[in-house]
KOLZA-520703 format. One record per residue: residue number from 1; y, z, x of N, C-alpha, C in turn; residue in one letter. Coordinates in steps of 0.2 Angstrom, whole numbers, plus 5000, padded with zeros to 4 digits. Layout:
BEGIN
NUM, Y, Z, X, Y, Z, X, Y, Z, X, a $
...
//
This chain:
BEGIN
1, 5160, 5617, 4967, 5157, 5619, 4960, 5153, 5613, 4958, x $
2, 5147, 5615, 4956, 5141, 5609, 4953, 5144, 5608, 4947, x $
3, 5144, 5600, 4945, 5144, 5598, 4938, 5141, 5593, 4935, x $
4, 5142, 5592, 4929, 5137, 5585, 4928, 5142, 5580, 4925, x $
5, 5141, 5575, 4923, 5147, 5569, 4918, 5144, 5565, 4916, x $
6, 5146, 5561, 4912, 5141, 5557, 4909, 5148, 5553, 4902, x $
7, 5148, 5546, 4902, 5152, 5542, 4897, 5148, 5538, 4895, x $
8, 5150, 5540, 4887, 5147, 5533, 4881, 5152, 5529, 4878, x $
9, 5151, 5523, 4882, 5157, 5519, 4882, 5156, 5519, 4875, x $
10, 5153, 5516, 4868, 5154, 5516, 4862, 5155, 5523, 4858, x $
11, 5163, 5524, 4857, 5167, 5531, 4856, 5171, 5533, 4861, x $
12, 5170, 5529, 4867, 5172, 5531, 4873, 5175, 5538, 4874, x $
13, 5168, 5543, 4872, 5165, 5549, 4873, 5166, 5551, 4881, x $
14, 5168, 5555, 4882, 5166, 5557, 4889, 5162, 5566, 4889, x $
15, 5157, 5567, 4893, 5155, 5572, 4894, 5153, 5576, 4897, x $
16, 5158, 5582, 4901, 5157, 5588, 4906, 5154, 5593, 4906, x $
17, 5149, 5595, 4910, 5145, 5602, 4911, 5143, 5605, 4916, x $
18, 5148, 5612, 4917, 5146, 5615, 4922, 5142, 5621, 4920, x $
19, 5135, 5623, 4925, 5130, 5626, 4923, 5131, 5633, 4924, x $
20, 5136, 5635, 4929, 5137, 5639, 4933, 5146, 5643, 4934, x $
21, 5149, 5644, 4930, 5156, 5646, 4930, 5156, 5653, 4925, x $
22, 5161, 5657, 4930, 5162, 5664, 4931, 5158, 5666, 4926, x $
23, 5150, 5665, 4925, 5146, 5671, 4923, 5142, 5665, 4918, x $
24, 5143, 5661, 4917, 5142, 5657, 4912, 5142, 5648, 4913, x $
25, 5141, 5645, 4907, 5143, 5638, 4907, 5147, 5637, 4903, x $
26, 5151, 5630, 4903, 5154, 5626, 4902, 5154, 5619, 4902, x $
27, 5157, 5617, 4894, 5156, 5612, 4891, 5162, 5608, 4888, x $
28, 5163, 5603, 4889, 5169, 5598, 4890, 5167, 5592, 4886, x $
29, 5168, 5590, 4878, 5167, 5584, 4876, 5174, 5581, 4872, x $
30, 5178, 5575, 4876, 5182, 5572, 4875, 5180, 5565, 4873, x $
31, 5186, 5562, 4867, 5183, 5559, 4863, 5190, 5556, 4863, x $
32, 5189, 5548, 4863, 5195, 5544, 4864, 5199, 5541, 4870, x $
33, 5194, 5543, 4878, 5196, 5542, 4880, 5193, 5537, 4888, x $
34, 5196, 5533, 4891, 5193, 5529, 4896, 5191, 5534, 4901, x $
35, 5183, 5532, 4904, 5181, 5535, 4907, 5185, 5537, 4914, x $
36, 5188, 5531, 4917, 5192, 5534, 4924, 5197, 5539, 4923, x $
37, 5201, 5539, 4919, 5205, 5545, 4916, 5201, 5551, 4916, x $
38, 5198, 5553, 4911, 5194, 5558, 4910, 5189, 5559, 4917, x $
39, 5185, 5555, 4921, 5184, 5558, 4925, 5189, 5560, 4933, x $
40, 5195, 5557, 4934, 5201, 5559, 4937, 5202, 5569, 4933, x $
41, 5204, 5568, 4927, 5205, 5576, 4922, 5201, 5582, 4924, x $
42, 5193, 5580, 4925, 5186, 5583, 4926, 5188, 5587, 4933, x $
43, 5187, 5581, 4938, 5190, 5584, 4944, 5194, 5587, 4947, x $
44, 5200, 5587, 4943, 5207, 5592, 4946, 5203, 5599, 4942, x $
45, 5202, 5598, 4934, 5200, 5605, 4933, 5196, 5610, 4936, x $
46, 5190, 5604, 4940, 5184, 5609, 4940, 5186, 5612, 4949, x $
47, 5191, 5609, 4951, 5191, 5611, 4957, 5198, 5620, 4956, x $
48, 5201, 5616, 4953, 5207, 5624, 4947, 5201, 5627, 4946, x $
49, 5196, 5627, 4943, 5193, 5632, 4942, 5188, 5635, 4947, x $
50, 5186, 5632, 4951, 5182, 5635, 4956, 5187, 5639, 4961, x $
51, 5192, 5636, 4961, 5197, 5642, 4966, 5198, 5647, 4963, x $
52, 5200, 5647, 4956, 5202, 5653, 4949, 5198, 5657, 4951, x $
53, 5189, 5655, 4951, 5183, 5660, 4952, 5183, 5664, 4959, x $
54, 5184, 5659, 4963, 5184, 5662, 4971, 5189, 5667, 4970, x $
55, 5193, 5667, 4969, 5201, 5671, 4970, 5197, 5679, 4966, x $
56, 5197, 5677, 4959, 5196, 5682, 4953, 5186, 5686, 4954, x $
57, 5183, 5683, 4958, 5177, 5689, 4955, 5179, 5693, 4961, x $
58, 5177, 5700, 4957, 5178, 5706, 4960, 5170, 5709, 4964, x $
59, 5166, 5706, 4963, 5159, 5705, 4966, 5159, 5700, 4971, x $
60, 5161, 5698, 4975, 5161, 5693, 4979, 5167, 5697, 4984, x $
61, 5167, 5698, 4990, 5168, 5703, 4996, 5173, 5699, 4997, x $
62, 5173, 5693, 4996, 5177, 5687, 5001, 5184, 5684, 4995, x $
63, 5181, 5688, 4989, 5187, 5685, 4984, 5193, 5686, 4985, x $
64, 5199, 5686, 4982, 5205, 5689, 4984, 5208, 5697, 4980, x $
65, 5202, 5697, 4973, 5202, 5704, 4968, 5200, 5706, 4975, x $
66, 5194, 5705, 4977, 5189, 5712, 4980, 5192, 5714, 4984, x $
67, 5194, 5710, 4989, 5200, 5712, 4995, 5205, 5716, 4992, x $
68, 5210, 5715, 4990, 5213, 5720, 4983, 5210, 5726, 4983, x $
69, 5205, 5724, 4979, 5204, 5732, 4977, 5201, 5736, 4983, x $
70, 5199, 5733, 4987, 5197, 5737, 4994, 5203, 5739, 4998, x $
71, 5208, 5735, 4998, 5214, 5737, 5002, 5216, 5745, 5002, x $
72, 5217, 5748, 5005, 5222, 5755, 5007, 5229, 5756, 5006, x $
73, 5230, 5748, 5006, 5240, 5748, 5005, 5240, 5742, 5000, x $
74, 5239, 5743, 4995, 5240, 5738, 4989, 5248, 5736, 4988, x $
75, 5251, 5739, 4989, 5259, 5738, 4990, 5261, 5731, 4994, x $
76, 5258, 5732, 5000, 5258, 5725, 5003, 5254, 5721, 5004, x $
77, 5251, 5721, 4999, 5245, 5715, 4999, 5247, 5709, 4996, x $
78, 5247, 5703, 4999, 5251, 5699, 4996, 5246, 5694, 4991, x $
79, 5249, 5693, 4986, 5242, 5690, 4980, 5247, 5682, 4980, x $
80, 5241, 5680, 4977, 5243, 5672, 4979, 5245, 5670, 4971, x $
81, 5251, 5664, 4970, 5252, 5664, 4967, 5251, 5663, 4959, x $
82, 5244, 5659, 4959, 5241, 5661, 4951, 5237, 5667, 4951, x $
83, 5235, 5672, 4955, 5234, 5678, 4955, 5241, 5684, 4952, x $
84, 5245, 5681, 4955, 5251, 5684, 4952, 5252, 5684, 4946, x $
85, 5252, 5678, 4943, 5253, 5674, 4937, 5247, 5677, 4932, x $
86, 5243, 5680, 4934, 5239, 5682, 4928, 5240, 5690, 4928, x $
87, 5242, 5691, 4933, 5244, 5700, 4933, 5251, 5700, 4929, x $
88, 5253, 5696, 4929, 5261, 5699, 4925, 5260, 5695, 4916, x $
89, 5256, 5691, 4914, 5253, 5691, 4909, 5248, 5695, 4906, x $
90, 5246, 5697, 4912, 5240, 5705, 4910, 5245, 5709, 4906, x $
91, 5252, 5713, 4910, 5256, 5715, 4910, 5258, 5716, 4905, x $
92, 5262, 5709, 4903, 5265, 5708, 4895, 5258, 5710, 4890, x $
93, 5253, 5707, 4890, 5246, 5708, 4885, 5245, 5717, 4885, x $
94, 5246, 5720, 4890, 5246, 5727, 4891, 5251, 5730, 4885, x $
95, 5256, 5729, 4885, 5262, 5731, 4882, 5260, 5727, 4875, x $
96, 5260, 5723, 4871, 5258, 5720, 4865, 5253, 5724, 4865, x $
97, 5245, 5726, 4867, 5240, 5731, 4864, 5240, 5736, 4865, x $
98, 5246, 5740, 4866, 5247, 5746, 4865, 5242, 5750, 4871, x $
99, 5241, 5746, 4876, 5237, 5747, 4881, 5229, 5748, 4880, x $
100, 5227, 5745, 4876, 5219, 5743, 4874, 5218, 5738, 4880, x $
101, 5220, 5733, 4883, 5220, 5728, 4888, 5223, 5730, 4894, x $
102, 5219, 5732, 4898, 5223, 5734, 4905, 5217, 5732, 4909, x $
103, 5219, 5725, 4911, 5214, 5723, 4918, 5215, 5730, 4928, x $
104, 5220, 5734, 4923, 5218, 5740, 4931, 5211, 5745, 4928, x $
105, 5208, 5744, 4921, 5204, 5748, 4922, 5206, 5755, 4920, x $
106, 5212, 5758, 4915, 5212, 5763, 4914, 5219, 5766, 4918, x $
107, 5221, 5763, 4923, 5227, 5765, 4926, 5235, 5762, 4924, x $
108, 5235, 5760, 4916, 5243, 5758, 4913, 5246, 5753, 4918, x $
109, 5242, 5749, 4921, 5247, 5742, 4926, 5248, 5744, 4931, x $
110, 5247, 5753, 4933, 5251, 5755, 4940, 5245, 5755, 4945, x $
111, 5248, 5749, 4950, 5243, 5747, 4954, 5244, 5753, 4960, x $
112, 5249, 5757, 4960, 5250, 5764, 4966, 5245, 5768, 4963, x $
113, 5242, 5768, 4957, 5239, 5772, 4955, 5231, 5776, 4958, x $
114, 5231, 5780, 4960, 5224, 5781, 4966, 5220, 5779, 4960, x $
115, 5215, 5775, 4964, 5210, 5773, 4960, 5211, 5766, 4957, x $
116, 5218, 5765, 4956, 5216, 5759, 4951, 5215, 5752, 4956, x $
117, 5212, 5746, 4952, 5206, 5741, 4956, 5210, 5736, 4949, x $
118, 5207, 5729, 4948, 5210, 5725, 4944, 5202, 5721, 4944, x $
119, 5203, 5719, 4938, 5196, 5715, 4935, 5199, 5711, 4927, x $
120, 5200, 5705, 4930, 5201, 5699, 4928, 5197, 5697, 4921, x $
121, 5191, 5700, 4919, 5185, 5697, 4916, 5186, 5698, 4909, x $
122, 5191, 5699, 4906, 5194, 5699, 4901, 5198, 5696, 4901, x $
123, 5200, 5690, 4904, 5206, 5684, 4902, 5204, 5680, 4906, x $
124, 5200, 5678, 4911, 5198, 5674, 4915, 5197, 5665, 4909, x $
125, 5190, 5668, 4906, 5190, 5662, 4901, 5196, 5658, 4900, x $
126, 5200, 5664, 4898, 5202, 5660, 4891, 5209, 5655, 4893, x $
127, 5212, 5661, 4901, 5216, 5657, 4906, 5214, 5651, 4909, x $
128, 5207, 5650, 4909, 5204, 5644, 4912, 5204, 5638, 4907, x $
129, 5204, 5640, 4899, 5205, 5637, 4894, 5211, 5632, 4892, x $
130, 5215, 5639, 4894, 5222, 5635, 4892, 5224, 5631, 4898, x $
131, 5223, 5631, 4903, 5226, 5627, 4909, 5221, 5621, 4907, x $
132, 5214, 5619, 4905, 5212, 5614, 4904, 5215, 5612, 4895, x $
133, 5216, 5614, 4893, 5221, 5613, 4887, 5227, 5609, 4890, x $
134, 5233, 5610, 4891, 5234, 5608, 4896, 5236, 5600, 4899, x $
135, 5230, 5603, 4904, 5226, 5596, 4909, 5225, 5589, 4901, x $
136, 5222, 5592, 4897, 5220, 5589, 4890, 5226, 5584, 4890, x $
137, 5230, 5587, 4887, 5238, 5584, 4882, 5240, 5580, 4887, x $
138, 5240, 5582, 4893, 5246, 5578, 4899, 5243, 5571, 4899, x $
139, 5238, 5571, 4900, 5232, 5565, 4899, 5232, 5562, 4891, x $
140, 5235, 5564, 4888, 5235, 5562, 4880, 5229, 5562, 4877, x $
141, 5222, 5566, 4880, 5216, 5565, 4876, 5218, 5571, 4869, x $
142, 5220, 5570, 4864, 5222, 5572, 4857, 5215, 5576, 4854, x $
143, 5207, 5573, 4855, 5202, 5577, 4851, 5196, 5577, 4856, x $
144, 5197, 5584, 4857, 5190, 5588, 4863, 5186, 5593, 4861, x $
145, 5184, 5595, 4863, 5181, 5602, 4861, 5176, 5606, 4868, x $
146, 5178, 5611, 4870, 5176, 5615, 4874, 5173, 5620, 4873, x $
147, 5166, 5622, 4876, 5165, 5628, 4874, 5165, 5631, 4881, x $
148, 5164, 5636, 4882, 5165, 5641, 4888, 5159, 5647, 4885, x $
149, 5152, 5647, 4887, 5149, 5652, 4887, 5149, 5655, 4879, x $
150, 5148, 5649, 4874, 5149, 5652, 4868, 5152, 5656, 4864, x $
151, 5156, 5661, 4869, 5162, 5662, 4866, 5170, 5665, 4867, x $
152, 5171, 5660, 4871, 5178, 5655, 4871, 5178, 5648, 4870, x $
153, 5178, 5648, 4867, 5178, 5639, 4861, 5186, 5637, 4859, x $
154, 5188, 5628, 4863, 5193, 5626, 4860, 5191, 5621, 4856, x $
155, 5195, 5620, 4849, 5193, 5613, 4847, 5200, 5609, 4847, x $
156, 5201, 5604, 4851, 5209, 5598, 4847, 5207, 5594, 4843, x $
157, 5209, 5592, 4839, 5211, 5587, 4835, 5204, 5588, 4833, x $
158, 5200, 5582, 4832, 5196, 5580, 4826, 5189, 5582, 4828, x $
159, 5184, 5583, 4826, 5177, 5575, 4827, 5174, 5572, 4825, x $
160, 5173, 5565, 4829, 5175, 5559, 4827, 5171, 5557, 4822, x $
161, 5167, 5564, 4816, 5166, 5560, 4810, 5166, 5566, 4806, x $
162, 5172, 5569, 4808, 5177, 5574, 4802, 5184, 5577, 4803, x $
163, 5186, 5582, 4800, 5194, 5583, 4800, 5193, 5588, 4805, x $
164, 5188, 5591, 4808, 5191, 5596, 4812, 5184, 5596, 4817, x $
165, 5182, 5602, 4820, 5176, 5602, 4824, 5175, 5611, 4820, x $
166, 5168, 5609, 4818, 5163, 5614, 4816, 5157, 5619, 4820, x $
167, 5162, 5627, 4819, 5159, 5631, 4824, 5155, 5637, 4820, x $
168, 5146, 5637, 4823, 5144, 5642, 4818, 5143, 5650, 4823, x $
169, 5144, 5655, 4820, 5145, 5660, 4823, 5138, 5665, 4821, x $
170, 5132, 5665, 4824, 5126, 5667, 4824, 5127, 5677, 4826, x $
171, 5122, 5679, 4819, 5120, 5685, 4821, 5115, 5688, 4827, x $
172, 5119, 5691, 4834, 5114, 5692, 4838, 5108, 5695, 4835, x $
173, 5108, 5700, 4833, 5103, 5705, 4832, 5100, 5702, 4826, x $
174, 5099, 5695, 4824, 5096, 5695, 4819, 5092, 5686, 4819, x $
175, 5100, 5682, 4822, 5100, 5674, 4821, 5103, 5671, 4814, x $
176, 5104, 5675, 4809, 5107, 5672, 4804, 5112, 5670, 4804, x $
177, 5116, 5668, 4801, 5126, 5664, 4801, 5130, 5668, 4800, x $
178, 5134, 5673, 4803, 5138, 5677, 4804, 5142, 5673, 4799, x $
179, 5147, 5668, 4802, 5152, 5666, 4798, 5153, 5659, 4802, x $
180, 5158, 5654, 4798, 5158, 5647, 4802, 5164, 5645, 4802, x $
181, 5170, 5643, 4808, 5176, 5641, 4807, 5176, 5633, 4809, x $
182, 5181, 5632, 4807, 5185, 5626, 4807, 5189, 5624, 4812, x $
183, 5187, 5625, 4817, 5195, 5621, 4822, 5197, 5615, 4822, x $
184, 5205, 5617, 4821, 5209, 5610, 4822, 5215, 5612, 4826, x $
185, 5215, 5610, 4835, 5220, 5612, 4839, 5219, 5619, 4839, x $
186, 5214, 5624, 4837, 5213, 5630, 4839, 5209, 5630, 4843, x $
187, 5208, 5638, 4845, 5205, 5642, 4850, 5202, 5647, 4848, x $
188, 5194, 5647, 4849, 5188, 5656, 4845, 5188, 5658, 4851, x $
189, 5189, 5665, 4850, 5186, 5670, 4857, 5181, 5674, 4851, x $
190, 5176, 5677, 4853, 5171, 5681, 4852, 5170, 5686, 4855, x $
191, 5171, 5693, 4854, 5168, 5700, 4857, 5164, 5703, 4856, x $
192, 5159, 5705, 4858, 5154, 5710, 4855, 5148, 5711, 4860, x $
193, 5143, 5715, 4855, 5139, 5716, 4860, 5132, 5714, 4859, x $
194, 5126, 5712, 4861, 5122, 5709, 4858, 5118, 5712, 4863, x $
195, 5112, 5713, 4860, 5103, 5715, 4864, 5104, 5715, 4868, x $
196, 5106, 5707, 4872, 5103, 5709, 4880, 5110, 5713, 4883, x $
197, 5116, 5713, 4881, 5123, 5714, 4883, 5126, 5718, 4880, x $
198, 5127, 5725, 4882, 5130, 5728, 4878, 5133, 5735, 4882, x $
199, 5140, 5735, 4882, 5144, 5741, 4884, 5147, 5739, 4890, x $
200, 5148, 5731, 4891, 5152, 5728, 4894, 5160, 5728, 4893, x $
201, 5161, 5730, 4887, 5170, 5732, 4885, 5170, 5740, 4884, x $
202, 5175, 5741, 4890, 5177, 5749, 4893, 5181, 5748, 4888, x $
203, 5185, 5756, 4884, 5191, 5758, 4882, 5192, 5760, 4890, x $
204, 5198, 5759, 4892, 5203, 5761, 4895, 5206, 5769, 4895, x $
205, 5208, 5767, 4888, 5206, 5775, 4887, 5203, 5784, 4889, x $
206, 5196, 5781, 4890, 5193, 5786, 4890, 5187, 5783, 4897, x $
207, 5186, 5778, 4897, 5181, 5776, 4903, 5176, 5774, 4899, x $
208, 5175, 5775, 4892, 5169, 5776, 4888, 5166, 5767, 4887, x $
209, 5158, 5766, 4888, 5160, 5760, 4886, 5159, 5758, 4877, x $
210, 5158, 5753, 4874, 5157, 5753, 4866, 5153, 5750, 4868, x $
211, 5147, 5755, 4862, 5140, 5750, 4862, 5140, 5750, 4854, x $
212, 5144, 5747, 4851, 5142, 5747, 4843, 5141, 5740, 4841, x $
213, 5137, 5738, 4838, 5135, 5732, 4835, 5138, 5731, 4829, x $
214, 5144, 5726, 4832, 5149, 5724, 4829, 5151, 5718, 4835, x $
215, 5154, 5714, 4831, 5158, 5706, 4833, 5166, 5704, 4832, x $
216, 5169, 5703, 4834, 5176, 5701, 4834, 5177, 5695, 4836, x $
217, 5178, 5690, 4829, 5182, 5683, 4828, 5186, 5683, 4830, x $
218, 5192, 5678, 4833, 5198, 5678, 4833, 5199, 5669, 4835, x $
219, 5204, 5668, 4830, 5207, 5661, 4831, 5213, 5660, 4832, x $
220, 5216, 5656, 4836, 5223, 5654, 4837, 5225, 5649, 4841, x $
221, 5233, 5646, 4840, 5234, 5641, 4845, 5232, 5641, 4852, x $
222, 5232, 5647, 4853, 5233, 5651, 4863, 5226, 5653, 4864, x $
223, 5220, 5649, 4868, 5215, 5653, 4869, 5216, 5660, 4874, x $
224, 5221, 5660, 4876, 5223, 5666, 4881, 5226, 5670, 4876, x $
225, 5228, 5671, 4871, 5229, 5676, 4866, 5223, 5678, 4861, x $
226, 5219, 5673, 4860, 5212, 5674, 4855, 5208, 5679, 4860, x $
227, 5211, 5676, 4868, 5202, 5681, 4870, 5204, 5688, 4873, x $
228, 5213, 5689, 4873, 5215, 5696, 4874, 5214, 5700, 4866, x $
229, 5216, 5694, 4862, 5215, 5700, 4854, 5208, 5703, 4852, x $
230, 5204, 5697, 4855, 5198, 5697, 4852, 5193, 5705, 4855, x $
231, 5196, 5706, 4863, 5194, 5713, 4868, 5198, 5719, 4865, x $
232, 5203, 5718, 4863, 5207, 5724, 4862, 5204, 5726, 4854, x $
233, 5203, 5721, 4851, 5200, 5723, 4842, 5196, 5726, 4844, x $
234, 5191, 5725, 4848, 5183, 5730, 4849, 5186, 5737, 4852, x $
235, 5191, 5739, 4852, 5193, 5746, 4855, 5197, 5748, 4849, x $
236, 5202, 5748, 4844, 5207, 5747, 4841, 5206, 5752, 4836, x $
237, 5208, 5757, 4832, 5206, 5759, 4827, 5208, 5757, 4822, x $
238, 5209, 5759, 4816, 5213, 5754, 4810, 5219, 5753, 4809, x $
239, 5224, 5760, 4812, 5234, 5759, 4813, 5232, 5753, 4818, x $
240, 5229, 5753, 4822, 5229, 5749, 4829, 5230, 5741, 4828, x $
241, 5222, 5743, 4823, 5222, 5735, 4821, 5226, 5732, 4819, x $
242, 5232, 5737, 4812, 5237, 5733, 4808, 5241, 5732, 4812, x $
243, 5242, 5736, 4819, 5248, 5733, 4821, 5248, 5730, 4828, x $
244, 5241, 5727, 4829, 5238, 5721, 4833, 5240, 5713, 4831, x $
245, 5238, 5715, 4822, 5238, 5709, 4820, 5245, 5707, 4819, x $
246, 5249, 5711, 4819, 5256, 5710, 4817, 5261, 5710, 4826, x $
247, 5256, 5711, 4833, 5259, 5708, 4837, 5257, 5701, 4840, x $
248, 5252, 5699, 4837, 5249, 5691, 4838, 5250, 5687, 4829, x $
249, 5256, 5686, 4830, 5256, 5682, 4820, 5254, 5676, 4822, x $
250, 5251, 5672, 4829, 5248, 5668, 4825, 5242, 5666, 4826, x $
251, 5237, 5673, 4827, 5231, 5671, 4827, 5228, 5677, 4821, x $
252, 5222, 5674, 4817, 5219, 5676, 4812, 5212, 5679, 4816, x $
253, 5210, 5687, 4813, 5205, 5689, 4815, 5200, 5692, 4811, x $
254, 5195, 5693, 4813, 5188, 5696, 4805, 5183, 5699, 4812, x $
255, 5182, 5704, 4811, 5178, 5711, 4812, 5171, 5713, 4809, x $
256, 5165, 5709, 4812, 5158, 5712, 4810, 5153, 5714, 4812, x $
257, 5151, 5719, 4808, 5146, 5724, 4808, 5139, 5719, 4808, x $
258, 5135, 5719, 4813, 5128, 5715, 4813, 5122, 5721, 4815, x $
//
């Protein structure tokens, strides 16, 4: 996997940039810490993540999904073990959204089910998030901030000239300022669907995709929780939502119409 890196020893800033990860780029700015540390931390992640990709795109013949889903005896296919690991967190996420989140695509987790295939691209981010969250703390770097593609964003601790790191959430269809959050130790996932993008989130349900011009904010300690709530609320109807919110207490959500 290409990246870039770069340290300003005054602030002893470190800065990571991959131009090219699962559909998008990524952005790595830790603050506080000596460069040999932080680029040791770069390393083990980007290479964790180039495998995560390899394994997880279902477009790619040679991955371990696509195999998967092409296989004839799914029963015996043997998935490797952070492959596994994300299916049985899919799993648990399925049962908590009332099955609005099903990485099979419509077939309830039953992998015997004729037809069902698995597609990761609904939690990929945000699992990639937490694992370098993580990587972050073990290392003791306390205040970073990530973005992933705009929207999966973590912010830790500070920046280093305020109490939190400041996130503006721009109106696709328009460029105005939706809204702006404050991260401190949080996680924003963002869903929606914008001009060039749109009808990328199936319901499950129905096969149908949504194309409604609307956006879903979601903050929390868990980026792997913000970026499953934040998918499932663009499907959700209003019982759904109240009892969304009350199966994630501790992330806070906002629902808008652009």
């Amino acid at each position: 996997m290409n990246s870039e890196t770069e340290y300003i020893a005054e602030g002893r800033i470190f800065h990571g940039f991959v131009p090219h990860a699962m559909g998008t780029k990524l952005d790595l700015l830790a603050v506080g810490t000596e460069a040999a540390a932080a680029e040791a931390l770069w390393t083990a992640f980007c290479a964790e993540l180039s495998a995560l990709e390899a394994a997880l795109n279902r477009f790619d013949p040679r991955s371990e999904v696509a195999r998967f889903n092409a296989s004839e005896s799914k029963a015996g296919f043997p998935l490797s073990p952070a492959v596994q690991r994300l299916l049985d967190l899919s799993r648990e996420f399925w049962f908590r959204t009332e099955g609005l989140f099903d990485v099979t695509r419509g077939h309830g987790m039953d992998l015997e089910e004729a037809g069902a295939t698995l597609d990761f691209g609904g939690i990929a981010k945000g699992y990639a998030l937490a694992l370098l969250r993580d990587r972050l703390a073990g290392t003791g770097i306390a205040s970073a901030f990530v973005n992933f593609g705009d929207s999966a964003i973590l912010g830790l601790g500070t920046h280093p000239y305020g109490d939190c790191w400041k996130v503006s959430l721009p109106n696709p269809y328009g460029g105005s300022q939706v809204a702006e959050f404050s991260l401190k130790d949080r996680a924003l996932s963002v869903s929606g669907n914008t001009p060039g993008y749109t009808g990328h989130i199936i319901d499950p349900r129905t096969g149908r995709a949504n194309v409604e011009r609307k956006l879903v904010a979601v903050t929390g300690p868990d980026p792997l929780e913000a970026e499953v709530l934040s998918t499932a609320l663009m499907l959700a109807d209003k019982g759904q939502r109240l009892r969304l919110r009350r199966a994630f207490p501790d992330c806070e959500s906002e629902i808008y119409t652009v």
